[in-house]
C-alpha positions in Angstrom: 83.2 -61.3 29.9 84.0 -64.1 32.3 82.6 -67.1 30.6 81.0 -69.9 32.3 77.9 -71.9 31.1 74.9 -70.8 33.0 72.4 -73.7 34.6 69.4 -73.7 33.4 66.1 -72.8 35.5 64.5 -76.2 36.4 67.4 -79.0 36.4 67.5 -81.5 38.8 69.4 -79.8 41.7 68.4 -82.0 44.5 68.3 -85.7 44.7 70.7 -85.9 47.4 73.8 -87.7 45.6 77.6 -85.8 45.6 77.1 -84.7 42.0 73.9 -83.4 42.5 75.7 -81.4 45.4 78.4 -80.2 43.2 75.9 -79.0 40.5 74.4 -77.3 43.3 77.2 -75.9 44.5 78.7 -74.4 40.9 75.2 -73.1 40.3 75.6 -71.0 43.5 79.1 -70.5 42.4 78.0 -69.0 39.4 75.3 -66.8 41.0 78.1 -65.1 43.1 80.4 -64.5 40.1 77.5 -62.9 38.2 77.0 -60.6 40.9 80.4 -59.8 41.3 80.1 -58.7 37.5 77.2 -56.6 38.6 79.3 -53.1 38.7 80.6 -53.8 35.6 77.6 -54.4 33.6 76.0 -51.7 35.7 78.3 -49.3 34.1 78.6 -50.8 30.4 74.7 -50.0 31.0 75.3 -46.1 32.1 77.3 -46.1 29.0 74.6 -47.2 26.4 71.7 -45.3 28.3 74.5 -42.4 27.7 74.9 -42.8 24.2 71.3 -43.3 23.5 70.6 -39.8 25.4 73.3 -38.6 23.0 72.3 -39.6 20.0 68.3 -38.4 21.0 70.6 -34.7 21.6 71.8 -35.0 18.1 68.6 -36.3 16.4 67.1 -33.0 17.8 69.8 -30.9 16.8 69.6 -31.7 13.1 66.0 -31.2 13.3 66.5 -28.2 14.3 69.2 -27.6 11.9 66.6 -28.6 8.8 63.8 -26.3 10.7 66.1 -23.5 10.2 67.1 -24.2 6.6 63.6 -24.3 6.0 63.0 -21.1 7.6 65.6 -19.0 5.8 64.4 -20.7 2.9 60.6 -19.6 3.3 62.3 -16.1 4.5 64.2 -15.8 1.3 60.9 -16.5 -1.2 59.1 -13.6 1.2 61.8 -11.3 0.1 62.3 -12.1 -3.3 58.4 -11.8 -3.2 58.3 -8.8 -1.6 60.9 -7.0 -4.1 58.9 -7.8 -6.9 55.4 -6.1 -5.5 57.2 -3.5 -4.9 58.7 -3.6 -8.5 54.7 -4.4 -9.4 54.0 -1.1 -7.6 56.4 1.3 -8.9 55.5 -0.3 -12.5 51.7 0.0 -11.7 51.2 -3.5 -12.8 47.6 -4.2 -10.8 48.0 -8.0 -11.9 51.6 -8.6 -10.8 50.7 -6.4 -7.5 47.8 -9.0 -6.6 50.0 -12.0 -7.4 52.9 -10.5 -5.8 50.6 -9.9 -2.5 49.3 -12.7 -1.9 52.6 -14.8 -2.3 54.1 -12.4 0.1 50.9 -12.8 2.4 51.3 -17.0 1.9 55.1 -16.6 2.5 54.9 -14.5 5.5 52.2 -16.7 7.1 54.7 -19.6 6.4 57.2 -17.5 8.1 54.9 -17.6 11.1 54.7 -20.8 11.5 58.1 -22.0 10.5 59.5 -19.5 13.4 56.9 -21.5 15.7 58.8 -25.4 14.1 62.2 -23.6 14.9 61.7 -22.4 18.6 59.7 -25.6 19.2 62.7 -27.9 17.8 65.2 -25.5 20.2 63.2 -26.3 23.1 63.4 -30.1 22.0 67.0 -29.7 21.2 67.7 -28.1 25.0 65.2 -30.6 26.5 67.3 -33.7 25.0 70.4 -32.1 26.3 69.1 -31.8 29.7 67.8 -35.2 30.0 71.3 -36.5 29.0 72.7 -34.2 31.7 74.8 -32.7 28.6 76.9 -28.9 28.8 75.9 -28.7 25.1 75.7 -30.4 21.6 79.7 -31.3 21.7 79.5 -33.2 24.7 76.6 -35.3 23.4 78.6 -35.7 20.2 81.6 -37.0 22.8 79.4 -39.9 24.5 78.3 -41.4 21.0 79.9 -45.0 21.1 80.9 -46.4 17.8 78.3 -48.5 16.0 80.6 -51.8 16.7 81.3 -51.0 19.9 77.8 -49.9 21.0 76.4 -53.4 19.5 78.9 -55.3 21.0 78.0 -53.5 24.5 74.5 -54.6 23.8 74.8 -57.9 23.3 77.2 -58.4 26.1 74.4 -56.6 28.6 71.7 -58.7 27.1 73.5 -62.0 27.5 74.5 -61.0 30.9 71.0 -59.9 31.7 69.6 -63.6 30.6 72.8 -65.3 32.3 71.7 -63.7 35.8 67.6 -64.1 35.2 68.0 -68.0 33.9 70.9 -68.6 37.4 68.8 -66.9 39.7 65.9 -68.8 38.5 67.5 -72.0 38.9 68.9 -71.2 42.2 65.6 -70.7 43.6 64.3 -73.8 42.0 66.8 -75.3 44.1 66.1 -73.3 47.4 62.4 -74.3 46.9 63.6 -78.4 46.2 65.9 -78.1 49.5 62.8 -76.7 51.2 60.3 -79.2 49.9 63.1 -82.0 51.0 63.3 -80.5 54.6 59.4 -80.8 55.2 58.9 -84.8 54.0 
């Protein structure tokens, strides 16, 4: 990033001498260079809301992921629950057969509402991609930035972002001194 000190919002801009001109002068400078950088940071900004879309995509997806593992989890206590009623059945063991019911009942109303979690994370999962204006999961995974590059973006955007408010600031704090030294 093109370095160069920003002035602050408030300093004396106008007295009227040739170094409060030139202070004047590089703080307008410096106001034109920081919207020259404007594209730029416009698009180091694309690229962070990008990544942040991404890595909402992924979130999603591994929710969804741990939805489903949970699922085939519940699925595979309703059939090991489910073979032994009917073991309790062909043994005609009335005690097992109750117990054995109702864990299969409990399990298949978990089975129920786990299937409800999974299509509800899909939809979350699809949304997320959509949003990010993503094909699919891979090309979220592509648009992740590094964690060292994605921090360095972010501090250069911030800085910039408090460069440009504190110049533009003080370049109307000098418009407004101009002005007020026009009408005495």
């Amino acid at each position: 990033m093109h370095e160069v000190m920003p002035m602050k919002a408030g300093a004396n801009t106008h007295t009227g001498d040739a170094a409060d001109e030139e202070s004047v002068d590089a703080l307008f400078d410096r106001m034109k260079e920081l919207v020259d950088l404007l594209p730029s940071m416009e698009e180091k900004g694309r690229r962070l809301l990008a990544d942040a879309a991404a890595r909402r995509a992924c979130e999603a997806m591994r929710y969804r992921e741990g939805q489903e593992r949970e699922l085939a989890y519940v699925r595979g206590l309703f059939e090991e629950h489910s073979k032994a009623l009917e073991a309790a059945i062909a043994a005609g063991d009335a005690e097992a057969e109750e117990r054995e019911r109702y864990a299969t009942l409990r399990f298949g109303n978990q089975i129920g509402i786990k299937n409800g979690a999974v299509a509800s994370a899909r939809q979350a999962e699809e949304d997320r991609l959509v949003e990010g204006g993503f094909d699919g999961i891979e090309a979220a995974e592509a648009r992740i930035l590094p964690d060292e590059e994605r921090d360095a973006l972010v501090r250069e955007t911030d800085a910039f972002q408090e460069d440009y408010r504190t110049t533009l600031e003080a370049c109307q704090v000098a418009l407004d001194e101009e002005e007020s030294g026009r009408t005495e």
